[in-house]
C-alpha positions as CSV (number, residue, x, y, z in Angstrom):
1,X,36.9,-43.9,7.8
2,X,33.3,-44.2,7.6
3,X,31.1,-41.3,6.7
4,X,27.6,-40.5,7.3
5,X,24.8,-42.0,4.7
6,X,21.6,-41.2,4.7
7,X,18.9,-43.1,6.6
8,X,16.0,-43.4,8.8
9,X,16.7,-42.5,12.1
10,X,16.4,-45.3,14.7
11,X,13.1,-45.5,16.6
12,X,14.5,-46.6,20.6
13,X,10.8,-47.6,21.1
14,X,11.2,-50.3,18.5
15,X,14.5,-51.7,19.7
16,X,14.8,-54.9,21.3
17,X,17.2,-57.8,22.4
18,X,18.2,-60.3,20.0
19,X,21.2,-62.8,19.5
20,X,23.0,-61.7,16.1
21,X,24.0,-65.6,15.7
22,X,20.2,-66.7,15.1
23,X,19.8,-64.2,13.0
24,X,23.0,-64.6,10.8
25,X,22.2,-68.6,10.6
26,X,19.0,-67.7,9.2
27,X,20.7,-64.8,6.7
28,X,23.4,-67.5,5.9
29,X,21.5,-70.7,5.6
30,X,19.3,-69.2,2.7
31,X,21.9,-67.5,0.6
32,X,23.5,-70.5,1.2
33,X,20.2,-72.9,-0.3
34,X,20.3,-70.1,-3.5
35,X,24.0,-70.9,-4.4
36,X,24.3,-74.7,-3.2
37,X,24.7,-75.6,-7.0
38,X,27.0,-72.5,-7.9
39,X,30.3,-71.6,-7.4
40,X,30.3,-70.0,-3.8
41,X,30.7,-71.9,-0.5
42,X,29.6,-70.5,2.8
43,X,31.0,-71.0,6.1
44,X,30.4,-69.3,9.2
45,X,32.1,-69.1,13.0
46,X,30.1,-68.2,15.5
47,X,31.0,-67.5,19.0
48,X,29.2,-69.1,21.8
49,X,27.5,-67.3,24.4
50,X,27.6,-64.1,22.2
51,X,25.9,-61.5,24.2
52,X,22.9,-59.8,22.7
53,X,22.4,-56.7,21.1
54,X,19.6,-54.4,21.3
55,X,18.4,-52.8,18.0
56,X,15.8,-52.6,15.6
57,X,15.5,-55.8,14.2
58,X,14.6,-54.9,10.5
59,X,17.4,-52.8,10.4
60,X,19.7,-55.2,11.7
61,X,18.3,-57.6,9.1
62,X,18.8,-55.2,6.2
63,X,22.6,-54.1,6.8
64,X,23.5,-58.3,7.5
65,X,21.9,-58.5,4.3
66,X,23.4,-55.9,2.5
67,X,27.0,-56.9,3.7
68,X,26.7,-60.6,2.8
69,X,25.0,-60.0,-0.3
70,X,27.9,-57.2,-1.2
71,X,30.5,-60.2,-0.7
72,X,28.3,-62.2,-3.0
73,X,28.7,-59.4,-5.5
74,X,32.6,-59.3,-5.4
75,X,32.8,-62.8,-6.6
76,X,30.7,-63.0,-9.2
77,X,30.6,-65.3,-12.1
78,X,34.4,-64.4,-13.6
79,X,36.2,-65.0,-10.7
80,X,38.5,-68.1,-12.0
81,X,38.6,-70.0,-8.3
82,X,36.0,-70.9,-6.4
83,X,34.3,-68.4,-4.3
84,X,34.1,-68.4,-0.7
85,X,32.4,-66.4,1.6
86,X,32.8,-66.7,5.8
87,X,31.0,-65.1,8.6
88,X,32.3,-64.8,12.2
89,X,31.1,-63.0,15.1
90,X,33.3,-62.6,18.4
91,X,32.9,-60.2,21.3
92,X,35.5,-57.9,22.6
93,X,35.9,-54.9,25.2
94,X,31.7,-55.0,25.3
95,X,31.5,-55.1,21.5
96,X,29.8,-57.6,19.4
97,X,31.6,-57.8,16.3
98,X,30.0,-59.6,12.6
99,X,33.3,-60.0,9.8
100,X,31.7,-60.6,6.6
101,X,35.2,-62.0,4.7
102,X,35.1,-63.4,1.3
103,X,37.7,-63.8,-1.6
104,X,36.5,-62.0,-4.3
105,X,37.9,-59.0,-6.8
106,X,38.7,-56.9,-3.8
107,X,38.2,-53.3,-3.5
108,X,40.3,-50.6,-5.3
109,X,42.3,-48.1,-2.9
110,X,40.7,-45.1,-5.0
111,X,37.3,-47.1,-3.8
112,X,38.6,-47.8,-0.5
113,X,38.6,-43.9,0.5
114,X,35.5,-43.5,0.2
115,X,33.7,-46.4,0.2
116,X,30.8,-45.5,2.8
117,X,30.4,-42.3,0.9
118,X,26.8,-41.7,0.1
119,X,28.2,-40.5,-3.5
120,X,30.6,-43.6,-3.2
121,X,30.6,-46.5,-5.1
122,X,27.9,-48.3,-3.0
123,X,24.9,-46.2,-1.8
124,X,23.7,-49.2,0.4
125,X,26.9,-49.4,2.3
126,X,26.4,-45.7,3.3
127,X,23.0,-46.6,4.7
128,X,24.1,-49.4,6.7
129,X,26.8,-47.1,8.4
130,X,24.1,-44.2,8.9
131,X,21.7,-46.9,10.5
132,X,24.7,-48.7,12.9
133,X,25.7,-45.3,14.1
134,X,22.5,-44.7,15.3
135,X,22.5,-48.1,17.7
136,X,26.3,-46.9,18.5
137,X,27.9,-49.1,16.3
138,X,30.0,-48.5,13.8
139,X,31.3,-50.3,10.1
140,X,34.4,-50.7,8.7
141,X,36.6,-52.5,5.8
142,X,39.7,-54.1,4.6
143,X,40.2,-55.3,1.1
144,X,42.9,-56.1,-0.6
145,X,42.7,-55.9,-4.5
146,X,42.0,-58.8,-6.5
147,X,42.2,-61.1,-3.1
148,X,39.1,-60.1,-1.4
149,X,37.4,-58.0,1.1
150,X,36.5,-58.1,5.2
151,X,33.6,-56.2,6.2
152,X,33.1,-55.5,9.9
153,X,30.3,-54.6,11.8
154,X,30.5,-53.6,15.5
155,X,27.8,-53.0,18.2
156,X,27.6,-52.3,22.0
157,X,26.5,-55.6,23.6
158,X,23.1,-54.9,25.5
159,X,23.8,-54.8,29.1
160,X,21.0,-56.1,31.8
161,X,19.7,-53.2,34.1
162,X,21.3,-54.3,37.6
163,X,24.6,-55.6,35.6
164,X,27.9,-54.4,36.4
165,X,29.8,-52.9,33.9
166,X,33.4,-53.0,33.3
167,X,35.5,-50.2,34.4
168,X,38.6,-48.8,34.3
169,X,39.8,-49.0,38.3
170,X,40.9,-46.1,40.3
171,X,44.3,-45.8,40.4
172,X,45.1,-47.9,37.8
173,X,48.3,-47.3,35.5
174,X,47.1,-48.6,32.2
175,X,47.5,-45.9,30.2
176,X,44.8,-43.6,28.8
177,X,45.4,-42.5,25.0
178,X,43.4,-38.9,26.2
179,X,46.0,-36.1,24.6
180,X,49.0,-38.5,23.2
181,X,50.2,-37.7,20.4
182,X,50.5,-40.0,17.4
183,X,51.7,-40.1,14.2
184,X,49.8,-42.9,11.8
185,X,52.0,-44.0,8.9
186,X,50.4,-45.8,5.9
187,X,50.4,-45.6,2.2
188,X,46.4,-47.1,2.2
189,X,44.6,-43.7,3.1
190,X,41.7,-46.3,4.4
191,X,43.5,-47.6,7.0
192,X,45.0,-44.6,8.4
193,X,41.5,-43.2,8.1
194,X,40.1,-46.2,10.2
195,X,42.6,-45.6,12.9
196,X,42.4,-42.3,13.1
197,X,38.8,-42.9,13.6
198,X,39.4,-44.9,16.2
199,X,42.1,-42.8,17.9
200,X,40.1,-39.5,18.0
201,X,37.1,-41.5,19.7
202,X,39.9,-42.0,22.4
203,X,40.9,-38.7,23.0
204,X,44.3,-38.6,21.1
205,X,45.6,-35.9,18.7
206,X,46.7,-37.6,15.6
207,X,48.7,-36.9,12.4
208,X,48.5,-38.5,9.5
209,X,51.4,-39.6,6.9
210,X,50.8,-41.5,3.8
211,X,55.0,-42.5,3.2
212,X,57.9,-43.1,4.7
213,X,59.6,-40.2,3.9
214,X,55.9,-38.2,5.3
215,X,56.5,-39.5,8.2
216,X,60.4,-38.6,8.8
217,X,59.3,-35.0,8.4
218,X,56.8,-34.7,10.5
219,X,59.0,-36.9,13.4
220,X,61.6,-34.0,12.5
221,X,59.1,-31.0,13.4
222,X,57.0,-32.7,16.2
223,X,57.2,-35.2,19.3
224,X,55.4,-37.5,19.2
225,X,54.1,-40.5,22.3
226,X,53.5,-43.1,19.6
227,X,54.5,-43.9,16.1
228,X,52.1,-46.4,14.2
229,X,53.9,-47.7,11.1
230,X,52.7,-49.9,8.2
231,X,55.9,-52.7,7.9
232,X,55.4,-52.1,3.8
233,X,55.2,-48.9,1.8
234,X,57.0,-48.4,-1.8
235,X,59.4,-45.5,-0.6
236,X,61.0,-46.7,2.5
237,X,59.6,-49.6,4.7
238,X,58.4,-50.1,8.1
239,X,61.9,-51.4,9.4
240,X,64.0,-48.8,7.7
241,X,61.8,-45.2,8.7
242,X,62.4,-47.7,12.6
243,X,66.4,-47.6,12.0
244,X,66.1,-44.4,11.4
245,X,64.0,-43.4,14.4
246,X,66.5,-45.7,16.3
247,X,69.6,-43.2,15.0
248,X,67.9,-39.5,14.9
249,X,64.9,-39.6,17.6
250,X,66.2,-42.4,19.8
251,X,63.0,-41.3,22.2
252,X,60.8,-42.5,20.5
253,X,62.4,-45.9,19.4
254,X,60.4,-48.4,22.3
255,X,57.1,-46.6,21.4
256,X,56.6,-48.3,17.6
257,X,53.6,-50.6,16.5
258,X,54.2,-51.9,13.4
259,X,50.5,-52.8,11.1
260,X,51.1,-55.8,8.5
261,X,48.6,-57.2,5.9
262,X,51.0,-59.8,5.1
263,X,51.7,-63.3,7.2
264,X,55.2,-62.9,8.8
265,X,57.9,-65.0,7.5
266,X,61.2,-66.0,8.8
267,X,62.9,-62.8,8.2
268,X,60.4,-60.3,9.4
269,X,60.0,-62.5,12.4
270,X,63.7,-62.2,13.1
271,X,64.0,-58.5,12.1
272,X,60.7,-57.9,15.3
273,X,62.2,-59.9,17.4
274,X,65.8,-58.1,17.1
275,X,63.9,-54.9,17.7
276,X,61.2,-55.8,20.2
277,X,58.3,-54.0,18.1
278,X,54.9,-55.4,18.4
279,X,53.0,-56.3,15.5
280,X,49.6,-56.6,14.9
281,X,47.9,-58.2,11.6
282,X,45.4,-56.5,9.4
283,X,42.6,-56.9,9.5
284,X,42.5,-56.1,13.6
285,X,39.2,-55.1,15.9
286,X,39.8,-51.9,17.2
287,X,40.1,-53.5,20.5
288,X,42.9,-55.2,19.6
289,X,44.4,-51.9,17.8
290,X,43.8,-49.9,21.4
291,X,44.7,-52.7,23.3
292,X,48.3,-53.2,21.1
293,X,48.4,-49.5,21.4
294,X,48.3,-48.9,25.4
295,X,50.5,-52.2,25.8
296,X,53.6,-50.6,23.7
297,X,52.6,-46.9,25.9
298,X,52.7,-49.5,29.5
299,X,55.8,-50.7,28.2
300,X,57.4,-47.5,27.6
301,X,56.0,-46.2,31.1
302,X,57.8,-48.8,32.6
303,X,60.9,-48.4,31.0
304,X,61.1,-44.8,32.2
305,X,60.1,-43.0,29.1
């Protein structure tokens, strides 16, 4: 999803190890002071014993700036509610993650597709990417018009010289993702862009369907390890394009995700427990995408497919 800006390139010499939390409090706690008699309301989440990171600090500074002053910028003065802005960090799979979320005018799909563009519709944005790529992180969005947007920032955790790191171990069956197969279906081009980000990263050969009806012919022409499916698209939803997989390519019928941006009710939770597909909410890490992803592949293993 992201594209290359256009930046500086990062000086290793001028990296070092900081803890994103002290620097986010400071980042928060003065925005916060500027608008303490306005309309938006800060909160922030902050995991303990976050592992540190090792960049260059300005930089770090700059795109932690950028992204909560963007959310700033979403809610304006017009919004009719009152604005709210929260900031999180969490770590996963050696990750540090910042999610800038606030619930503001949102982002327009047309946006959405290129929204870290350098001729997008936010030059900083692209800058912030170009500058994260070079510390091997990475940036990345969800928005949902008129509701608000979720802006994600990811970086390798610094790892101590003399510290183990975590490995896959010999022998092990957890699936690896290196030459599957999979066919993305979504009707946001963002999202299927983001995961097919992440999917190429981890060796996979993806295709891409923006409908329903995309999707049944491409299942027609091709196999496919993996079908990931948004649950709602205007042509034909997530649960019908699944009956039909269940009737006309039986095969692949236990290797489904399903992607939501909605909270399950009753229904949909009885229609995924009926058919055993997992489920995972947008906005998800990419760690929990991969991890969703080789937990429906294990599954399948074991069932003999």
């Amino acid at each position: 999803m992201t594209k290359e800006g256009t930046a500086l390139a990062s000086d290793p010499a001028r990296r070092t190890t900081l803890n994103l939390n002290n620097l986010l409090l400071g980042i928060v706690q003065s925005r916060a002071c500027r608008y303490s008699a306005c309309h938006i309301e800060f909160t922030v989440d902050l995991a303990e014993d976050l592992p540190n990171v090792s960049v260059e600090p300005d930089q770090l500074e700059h795109v932690l700036f950028t992204l909560i002053t963007n959310a700033e910028n979403a809610i304006g003065q017009d919004l009719g509610r009152p604005g709210q802005i929260q900031v999180t960090t969490a770590v996963e799979a050696g990750r540090v993650h910042v999610t800038v979320t606030d619930n503001g005018r949102g982002i327009h799909w047309l946006d959405m597709a290129r929204i870290f563009d350098h001729h997008g519709p936010n030059v900083q944005l692209s800058i912030c990417v170009a500058m994260m790529k070079e510390h091997g992180g990475d940036l990345y969005a969800w928005s949902r018009y008129g509701k608000g947007s979720a802006f994600t920032l990811e970086l390798p955790a610094h790892v101590e010289i003399g510290q183990q790191q975590i490995r896959r171990p010999q022998g092990s069956t957890r699936p690896t993702l290196e030459g599957k197969r999979i066919l993305v279906v979504d009707d946001e081009i963002h999202v299927t862009a983001l995961i097919f980000d992440v999917l190429a990263l981890e060796g996979a050969n993806i295709d891409l369907a923006n409908s329903g009806l995309q999707a049944i012919e491409q299942i027609k022409n091709k196999q496919y390890d993996l079908l990931i499916c948004d649950q709602r698209m205007p042509d034909l939803t997530g649960e019908r394009l699944y009956r039909w997989v269940e009737s006309v390519a039986p095969e692949l019928r236990d290797r489904v995700l399903f992607v939501t941006g909605d909270v399950p009710v009753d229904e949909t939770k009885h229609s995924l427990m009926q058919t055993g597909v997992r489920c995972i909410r947008k906005p998800f890490r990419t760690a929990e995408l991969v991890e969703a992803i080789e937990q429906v592949l294990s599954q399948s293993q074991r069932l003999g497919f």
